[in-house]
Each structure stands twice: as C-alpha cells, then as structure tokens.
C-alpha positions in Angstrom: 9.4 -37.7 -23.1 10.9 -40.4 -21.1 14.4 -40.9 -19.8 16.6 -43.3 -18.7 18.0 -43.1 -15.0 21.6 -42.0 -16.6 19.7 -39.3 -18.6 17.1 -38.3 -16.0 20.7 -37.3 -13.8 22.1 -35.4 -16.3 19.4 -33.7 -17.3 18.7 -32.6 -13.7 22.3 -31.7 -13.4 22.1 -29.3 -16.8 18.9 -28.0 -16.1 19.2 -27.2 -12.9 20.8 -23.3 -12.5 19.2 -22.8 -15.8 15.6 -23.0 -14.9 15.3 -22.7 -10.8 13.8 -19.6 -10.2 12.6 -18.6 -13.2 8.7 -18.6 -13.7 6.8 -21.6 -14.6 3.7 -20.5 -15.7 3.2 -17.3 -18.3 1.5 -15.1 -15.9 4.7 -15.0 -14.1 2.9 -16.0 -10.5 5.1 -19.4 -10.0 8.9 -19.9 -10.1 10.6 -23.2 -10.1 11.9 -24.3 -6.9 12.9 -28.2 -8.1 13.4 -30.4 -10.7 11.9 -33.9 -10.1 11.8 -37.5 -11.9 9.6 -40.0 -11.4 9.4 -43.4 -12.5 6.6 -45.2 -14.9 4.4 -47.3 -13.4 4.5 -49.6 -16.5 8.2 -49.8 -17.3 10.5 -49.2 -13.8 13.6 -48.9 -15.8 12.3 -45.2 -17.3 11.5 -41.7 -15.8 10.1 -38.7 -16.3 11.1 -34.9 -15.1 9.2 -32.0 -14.3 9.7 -28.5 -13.6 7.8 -28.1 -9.6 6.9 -24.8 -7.8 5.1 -24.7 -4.7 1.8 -26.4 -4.1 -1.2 -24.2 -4.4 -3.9 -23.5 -1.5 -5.4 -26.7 -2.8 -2.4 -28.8 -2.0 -2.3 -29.5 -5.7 1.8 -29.7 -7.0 2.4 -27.4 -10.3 4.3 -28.7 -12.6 5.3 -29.1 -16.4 7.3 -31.5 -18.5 10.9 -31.0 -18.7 10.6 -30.1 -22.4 8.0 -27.8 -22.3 9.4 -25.5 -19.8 13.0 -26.2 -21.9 10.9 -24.4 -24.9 9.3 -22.0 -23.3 12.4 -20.9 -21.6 14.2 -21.0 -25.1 16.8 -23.1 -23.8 17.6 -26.5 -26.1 15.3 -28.9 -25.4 16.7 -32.5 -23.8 16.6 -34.5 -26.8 19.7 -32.0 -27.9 21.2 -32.3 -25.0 21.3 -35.8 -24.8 22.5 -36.4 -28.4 25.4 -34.1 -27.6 26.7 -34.8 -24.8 26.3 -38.7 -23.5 
C-alpha cells in the first residue's frame, strides 16, 4: 500500500517496538532490525514501508511490505491503524 509522509511517520512510530526483532521470514532465520519508507518514483508526494533485516551474503536487502509482515505477525494491519487514529 502506499502512504502519505504523515502516515509513513506514524506508522513507523506504531510499528516500531511491535515488530523489531521478531522474524521476518517463516523459517525463523531473519529478524527485523528497521522499518524503512521510500518514496515512488512516479508520485514524490507518497511512500512506501518495509520490514528490513540484514543483507544476505549476496548483498541483497530482505524485506517485506509493511502489511504483510502486519498480517503475518497478527497485529492490525495499517489501513486500521490509520482509520483510527489520524
């Protein structure tokens, strides 16, 4: 999904010590060490957030969408959190 700046903040803010350090991936080999927006290439007024860990002996960056890690970490996914509370 994508965000506004105000939302992108206060989704960072919430999700924050709710989601660092739990595991990104289902084999349990990755834990979240950020959260991290960035914006669209298209539209510079909207953003995006992802769940990071480490980068792999690639170099590659792991992620996954703020809302899927939300789900898979049964905590209420942004769209909830936005409607309730800006």
């Amino acid at each position: 999904m994508i965000y506004s700046l105000t939302e992108v903040k206060y989704l960072i803010e919430y999700y924050s010590p709710l989601m660092l350090g739990n595991y990104l991936d289902k084999e349990k080999i990755f834990k979240i060490k950020f959260l991290k927006f960035d914006q669209l290439e298209n539209d510079r007024s909207r953003y995006l957030i992802r769940a990071c860990t480490k980068r792999d002996w690639r170099g590659f960056l792991l992620f996954k969408e703020i809302s899927s890690i939300a789900k898979e970490l049964d905590l209420p996914s942004p769209e909830i959190i936005l409607s309730n509370d800006i």
